[in-house]
Structures are given as structure tokens and as C-alpha cells.
Backbone as CSV, one residue per row, in Angstrom:
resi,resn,N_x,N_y,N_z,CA_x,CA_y,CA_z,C_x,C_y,C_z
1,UNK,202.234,11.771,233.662,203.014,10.959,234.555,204.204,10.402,233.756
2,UNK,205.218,10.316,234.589,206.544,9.966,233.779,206.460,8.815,233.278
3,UNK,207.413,7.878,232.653,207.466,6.806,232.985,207.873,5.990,233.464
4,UNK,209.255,6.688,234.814,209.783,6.186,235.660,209.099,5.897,236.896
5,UNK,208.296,7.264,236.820,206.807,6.910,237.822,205.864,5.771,238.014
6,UNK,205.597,5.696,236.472,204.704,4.548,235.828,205.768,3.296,236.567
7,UNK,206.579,3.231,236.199,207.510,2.062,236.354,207.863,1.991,237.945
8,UNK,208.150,2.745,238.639,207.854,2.712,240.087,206.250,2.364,240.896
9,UNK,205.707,2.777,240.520,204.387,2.317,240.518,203.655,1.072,240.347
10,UNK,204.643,0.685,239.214,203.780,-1.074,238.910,204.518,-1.333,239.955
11,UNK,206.046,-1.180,240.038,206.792,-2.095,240.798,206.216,-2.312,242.526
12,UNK,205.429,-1.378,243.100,205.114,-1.182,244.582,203.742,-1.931,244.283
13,UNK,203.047,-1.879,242.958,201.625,-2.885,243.102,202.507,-4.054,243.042
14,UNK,203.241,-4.435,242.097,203.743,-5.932,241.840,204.180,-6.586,243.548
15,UNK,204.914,-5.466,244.577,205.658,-6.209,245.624,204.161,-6.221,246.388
16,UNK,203.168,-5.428,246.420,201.957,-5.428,247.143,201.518,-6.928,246.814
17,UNK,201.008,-7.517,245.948,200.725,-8.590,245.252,201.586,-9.734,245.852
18,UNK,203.132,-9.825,245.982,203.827,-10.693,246.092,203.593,-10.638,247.839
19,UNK,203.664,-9.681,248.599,203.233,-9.578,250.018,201.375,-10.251,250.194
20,UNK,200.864,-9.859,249.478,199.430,-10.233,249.606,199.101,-11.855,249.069
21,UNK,200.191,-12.226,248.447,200.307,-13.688,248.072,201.003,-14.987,249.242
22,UNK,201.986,-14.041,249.894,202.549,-14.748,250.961,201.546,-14.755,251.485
23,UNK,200.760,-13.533,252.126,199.771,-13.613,253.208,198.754,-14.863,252.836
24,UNK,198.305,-14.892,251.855,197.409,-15.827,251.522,197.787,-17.161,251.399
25,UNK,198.775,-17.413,250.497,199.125,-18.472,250.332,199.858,-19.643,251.854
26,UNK,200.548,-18.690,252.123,200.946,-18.958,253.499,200.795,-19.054,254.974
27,UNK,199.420,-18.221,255.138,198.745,-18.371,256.424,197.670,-18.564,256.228
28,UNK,196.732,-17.595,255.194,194.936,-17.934,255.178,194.852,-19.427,254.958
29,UNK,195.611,-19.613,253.600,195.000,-21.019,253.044,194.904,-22.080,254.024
30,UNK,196.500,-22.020,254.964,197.184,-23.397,255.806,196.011,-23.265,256.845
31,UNK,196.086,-21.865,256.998,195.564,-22.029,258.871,193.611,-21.430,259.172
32,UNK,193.728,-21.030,257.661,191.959,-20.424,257.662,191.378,-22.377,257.296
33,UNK,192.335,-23.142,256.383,191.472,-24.416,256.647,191.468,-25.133,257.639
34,UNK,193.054,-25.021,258.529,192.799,-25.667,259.751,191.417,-25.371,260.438
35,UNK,191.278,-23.530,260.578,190.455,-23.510,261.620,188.733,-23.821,260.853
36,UNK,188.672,-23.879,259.615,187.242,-24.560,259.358,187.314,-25.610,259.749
37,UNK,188.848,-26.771,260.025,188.534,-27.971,260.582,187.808,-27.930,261.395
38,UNK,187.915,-27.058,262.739,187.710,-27.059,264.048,186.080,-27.177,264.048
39,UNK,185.544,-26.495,263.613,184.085,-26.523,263.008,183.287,-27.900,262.412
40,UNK,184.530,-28.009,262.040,183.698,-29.330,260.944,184.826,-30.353,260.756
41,UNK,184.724,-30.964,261.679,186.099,-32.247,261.758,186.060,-33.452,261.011
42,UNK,184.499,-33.651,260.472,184.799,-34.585,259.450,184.575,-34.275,258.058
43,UNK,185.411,-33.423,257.967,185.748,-32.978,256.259,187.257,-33.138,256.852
44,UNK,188.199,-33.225,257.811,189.658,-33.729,257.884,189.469,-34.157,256.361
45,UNK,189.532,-34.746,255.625,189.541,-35.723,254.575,189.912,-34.809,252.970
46,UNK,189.231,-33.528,253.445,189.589,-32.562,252.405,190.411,-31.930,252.502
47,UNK,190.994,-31.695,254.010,192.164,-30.306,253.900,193.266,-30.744,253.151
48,UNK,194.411,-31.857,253.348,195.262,-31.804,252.563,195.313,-31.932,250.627
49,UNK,194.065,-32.408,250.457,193.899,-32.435,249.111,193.525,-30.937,248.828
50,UNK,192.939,-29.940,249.237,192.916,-28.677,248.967,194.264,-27.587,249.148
51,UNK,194.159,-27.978,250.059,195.927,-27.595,250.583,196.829,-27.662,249.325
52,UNK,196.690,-28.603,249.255,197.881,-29.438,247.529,197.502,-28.318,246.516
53,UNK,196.677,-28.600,246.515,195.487,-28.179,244.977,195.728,-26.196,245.227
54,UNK,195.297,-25.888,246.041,195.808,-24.299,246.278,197.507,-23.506,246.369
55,UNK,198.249,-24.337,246.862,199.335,-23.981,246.921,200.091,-24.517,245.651
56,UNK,199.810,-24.992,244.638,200.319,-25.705,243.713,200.144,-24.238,242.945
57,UNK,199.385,-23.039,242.660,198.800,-21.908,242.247,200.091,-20.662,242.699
58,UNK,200.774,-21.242,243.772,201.662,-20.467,244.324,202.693,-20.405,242.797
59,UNK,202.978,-21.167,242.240,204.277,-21.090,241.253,203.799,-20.235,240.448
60,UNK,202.449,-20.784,239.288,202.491,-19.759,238.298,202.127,-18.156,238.725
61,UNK,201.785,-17.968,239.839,201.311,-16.569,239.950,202.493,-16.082,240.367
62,UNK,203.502,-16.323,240.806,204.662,-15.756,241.095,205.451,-15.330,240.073
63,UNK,205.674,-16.190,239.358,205.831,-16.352,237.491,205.146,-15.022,237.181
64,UNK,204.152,-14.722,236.622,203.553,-13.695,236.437,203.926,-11.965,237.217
65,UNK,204.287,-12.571,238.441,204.870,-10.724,239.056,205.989,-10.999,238.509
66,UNK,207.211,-11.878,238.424,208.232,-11.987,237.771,207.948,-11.126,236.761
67,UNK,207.395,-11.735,235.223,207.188,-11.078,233.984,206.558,-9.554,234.111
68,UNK,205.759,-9.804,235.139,205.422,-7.665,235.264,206.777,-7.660,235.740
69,UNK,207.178,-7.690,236.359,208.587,-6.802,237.215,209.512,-6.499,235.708
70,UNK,209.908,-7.247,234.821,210.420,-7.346,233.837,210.192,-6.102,232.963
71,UNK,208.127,-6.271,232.869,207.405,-5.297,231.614,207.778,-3.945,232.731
72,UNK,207.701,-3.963,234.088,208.374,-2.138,234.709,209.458,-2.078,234.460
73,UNK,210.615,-2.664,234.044,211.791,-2.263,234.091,211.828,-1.648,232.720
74,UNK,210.703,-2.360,231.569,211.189,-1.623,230.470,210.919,-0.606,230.250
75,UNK,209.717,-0.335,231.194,208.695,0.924,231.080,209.808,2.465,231.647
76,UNK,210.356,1.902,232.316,211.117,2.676,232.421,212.359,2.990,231.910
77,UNK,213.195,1.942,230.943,213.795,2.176,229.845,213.678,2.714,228.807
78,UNK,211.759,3.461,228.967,211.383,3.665,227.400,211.069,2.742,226.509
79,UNK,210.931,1.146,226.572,210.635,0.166,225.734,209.259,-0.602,226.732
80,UNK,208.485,0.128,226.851,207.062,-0.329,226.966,206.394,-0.936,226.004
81,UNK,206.483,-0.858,224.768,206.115,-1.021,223.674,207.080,-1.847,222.610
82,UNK,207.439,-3.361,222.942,208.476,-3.845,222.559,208.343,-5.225,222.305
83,UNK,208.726,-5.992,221.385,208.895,-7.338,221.112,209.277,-8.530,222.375
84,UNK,210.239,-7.579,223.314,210.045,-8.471,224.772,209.147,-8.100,225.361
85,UNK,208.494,-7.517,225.509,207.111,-6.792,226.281,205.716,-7.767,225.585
86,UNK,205.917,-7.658,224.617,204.694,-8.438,223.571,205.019,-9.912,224.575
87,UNK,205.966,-10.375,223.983,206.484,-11.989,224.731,206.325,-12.107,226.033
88,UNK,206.864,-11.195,226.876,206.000,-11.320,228.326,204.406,-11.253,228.335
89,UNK,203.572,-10.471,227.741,202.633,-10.463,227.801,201.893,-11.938,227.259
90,UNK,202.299,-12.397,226.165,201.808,-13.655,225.728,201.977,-14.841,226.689
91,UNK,203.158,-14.856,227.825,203.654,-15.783,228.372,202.580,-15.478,229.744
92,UNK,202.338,-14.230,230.164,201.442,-13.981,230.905,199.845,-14.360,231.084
93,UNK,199.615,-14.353,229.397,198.248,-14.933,228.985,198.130,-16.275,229.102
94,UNK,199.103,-16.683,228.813,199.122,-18.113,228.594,199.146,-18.440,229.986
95,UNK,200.077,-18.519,230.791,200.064,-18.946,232.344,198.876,-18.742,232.930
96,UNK,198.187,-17.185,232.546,196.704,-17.128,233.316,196.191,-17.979,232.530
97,UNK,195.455,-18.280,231.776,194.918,-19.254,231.427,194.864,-20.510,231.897
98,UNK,195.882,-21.361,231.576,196.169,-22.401,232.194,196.209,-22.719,233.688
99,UNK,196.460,-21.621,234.380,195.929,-21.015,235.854,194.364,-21.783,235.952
100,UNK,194.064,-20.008,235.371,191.957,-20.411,235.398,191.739,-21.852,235.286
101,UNK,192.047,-22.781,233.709,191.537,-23.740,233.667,191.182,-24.650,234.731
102,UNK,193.192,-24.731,235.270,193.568,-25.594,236.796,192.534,-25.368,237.651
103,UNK,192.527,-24.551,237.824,191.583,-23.618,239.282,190.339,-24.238,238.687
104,UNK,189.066,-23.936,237.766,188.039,-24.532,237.488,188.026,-25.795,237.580
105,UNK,188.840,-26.669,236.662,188.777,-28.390,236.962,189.067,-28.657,238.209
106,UNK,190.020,-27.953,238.865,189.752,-28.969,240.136,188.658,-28.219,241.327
107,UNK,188.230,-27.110,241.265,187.049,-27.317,242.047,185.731,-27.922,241.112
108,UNK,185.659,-28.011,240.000,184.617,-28.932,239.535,185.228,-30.558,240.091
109,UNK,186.073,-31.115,240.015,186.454,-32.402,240.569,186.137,-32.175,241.819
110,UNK,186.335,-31.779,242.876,186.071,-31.294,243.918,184.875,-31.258,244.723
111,UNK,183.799,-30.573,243.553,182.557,-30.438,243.875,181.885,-31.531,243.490
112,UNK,182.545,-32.752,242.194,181.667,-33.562,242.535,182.098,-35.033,243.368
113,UNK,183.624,-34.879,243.780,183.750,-35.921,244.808,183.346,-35.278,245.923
114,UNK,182.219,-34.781,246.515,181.942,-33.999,247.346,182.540,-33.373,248.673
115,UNK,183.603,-32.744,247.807,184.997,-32.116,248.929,184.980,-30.760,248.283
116,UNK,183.966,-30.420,248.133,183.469,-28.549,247.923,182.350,-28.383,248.003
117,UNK,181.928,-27.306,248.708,180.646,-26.649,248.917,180.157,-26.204,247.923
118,UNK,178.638,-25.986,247.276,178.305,-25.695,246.490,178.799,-23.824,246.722
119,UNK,178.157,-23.412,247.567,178.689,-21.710,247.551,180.336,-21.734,246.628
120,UNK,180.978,-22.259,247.569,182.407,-22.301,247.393,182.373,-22.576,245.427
121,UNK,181.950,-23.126,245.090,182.206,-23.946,243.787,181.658,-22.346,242.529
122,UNK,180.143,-22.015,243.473,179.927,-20.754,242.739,180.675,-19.773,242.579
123,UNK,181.376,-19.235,243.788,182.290,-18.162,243.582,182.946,-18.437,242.858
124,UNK,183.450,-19.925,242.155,184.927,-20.383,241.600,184.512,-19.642,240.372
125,UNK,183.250,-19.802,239.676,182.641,-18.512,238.641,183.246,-17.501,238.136
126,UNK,183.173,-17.051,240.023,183.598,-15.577,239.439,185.045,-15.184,239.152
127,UNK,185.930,-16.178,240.209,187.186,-16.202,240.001,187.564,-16.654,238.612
128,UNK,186.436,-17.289,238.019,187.395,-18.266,236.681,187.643,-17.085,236.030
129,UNK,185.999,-16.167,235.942,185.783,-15.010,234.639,186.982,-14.084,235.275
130,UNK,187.360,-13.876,236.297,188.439,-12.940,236.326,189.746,-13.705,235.823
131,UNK,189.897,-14.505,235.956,191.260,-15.391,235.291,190.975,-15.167,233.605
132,UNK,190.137,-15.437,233.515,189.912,-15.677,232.046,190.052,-14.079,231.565
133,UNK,189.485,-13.183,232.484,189.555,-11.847,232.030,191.407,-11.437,231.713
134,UNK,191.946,-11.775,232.806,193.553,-11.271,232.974,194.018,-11.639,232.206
135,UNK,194.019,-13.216,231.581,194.050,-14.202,229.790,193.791,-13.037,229.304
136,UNK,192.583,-12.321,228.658,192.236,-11.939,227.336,193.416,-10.454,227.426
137,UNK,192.757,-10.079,228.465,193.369,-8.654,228.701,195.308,-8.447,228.332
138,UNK,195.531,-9.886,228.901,197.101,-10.311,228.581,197.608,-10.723,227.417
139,UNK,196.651,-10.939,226.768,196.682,-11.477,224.869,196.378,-9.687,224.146
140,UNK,195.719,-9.303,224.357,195.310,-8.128,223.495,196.402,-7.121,224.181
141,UNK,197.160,-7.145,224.805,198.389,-6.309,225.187,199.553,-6.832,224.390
142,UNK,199.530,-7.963,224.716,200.882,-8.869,223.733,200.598,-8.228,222.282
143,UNK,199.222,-8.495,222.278,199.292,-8.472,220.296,199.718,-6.740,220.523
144,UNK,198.984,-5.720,220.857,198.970,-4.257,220.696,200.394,-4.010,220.815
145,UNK,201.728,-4.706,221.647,202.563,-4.534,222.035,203.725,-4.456,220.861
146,UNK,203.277,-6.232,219.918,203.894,-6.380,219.005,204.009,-5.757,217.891
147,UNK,202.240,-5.123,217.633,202.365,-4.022,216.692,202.796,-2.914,216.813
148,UNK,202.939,-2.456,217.962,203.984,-0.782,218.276,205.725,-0.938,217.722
149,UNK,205.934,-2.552,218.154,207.362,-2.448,217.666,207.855,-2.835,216.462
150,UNK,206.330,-3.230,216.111,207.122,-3.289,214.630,206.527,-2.183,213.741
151,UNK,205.792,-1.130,214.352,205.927,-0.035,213.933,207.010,1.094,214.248
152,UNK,207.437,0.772,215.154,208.575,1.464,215.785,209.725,0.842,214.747
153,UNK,209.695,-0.080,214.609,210.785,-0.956,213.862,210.640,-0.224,212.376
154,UNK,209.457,-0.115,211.444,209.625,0.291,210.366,209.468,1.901,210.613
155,UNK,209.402,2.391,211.174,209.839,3.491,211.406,211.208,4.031,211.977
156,UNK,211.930,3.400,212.211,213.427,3.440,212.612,214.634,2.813,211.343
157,UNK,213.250,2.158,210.393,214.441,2.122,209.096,214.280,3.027,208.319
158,UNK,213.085,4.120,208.222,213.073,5.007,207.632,213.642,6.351,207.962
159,UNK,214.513,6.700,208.952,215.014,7.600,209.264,216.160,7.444,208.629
């Protein structure tokens, strides 16, 4: 596969992601909690504090297709493997991270001012280990990244 391909490719997952983020962020969250109101009218008391707390998630993940959109453009320049590529990737790790953490503390705050369901609080689990996964996975790319170019680098003074 080319790597203009490659680079066309992230770019249609990255806009998939940014479409699948509106969807969520913008209708499930607002209007899937309205309609648990309807069900359960005296938790009113939680929606806008969740509301807050979920859409506040909207910035850094946007941040993040930003920096992929960036790492496809290089991929298709041929600099996949590059000192700005490393730096996006680190900036990527870092944001997920600090993501996950957010996301865990406040449904642990959450769950114990009792404005989360225990189910709800379990899944947060699984979401953390995938946050935490996209962290590691986003650190061990940065580092692998940095060492290609500065092998590329001492190999471009030896020619």
C-alpha cells in the first residue's frame, strides 16, 4: 500500500471520528440524558453536572484528530518517521492521558456523590484501560518515531 493511500486512509478514519464525535457529543450525550430524564425525573440534579463533565472531553479529543490529521499529511510527504511526528505523538499521549485521568476522577467523584450508577462507573474501567491503552500506544510511537529520525538523521550525514 502506498503511502498516499495510507495517508488518505487515516484521513477518512480521522473525519469518521470527527463525524462520530459530533454525533455523540452533540446529540447522544444532550438528548440520550434528557430522555433518561423522562424515566427518572429525580436525578434532574445530575444532568447538567454530567453534561459539563462530558462535553468538556469535546476539546482534547478534537486536539488529537487535529495532531493525526497533521501525522497523515506527513505520511504522505514521506516523513512518517520524523521528529514532528515523534512530537505529535508525545502530545497525543499526553492529552490521552490526562483525558483518561479526567474521565476516571470524575466518574469516581460522581459515583460517590451518588450521581452515577454503579454499572455506569464499571464500564468507566473499561473506557479508562482503553484511554490508558491509546497513552501507552501514543508514547511507544513517539519514542519509535524519534529513533527513525535520528537514524535517518545519522544516516543522511553519512552520505
Amino acid at each position: 500500500m502506498s503511502q498516499k493511500t495510507l495517508s488518505v486512509l487515516a484521513k477518512i478514519i480521522i473525519i469518521l471520528f470527527a463525524v462520530l464525535g459530533i454525533a455523540f457529543y452533540g446529540i447522544a450525550v444532550p438528548f440520550g440524558g434528557q430522555e433518561l430524564l423522562s424515566g427518572a425525573p429525580e436525578l434532574q440534579y445530575c444532568y447538567f453536572p454530567w453534561l459539563i463533565f462530558m462535553e468538556l472531553m469535546v476539546i482534547p479529543d478534537y486536539l488529537v484528530l487535529v495532531l493525526a490529521w497533521k501525522i497523515a499529511d506527513s505520511i504522505a510527504k514521506d516523513r512518517a518517521f520524523s521528529k514532528g511526528n515523534g512530537r505529535r505523538f508525545k502530545y497525543i499521549s499526553v492529552i490521552s492521558l490526562i483525558t483518561t485521568a479526567y474521565f476516571f476522577i470524575g466518574n469516581t467523584v460522581f459515583f460517590l456523590l451518588k450521581m452515577n450508577h454503579p454499572s455506569v462507573y464499571i464500564v468507566s474501567f473499561g473506557l479508562t484501560f482503553i484511554g490508558a491503552s491509546i497513552a501507552a500506544a501514543s508514547a511507544i510511537l513517539s519514542y519509535l518515531s524519534q529513533k527513525a529520525a535520528d537514524l535517518q538523521e545519522q544516516s543522511d550525514l553519512t552520505i
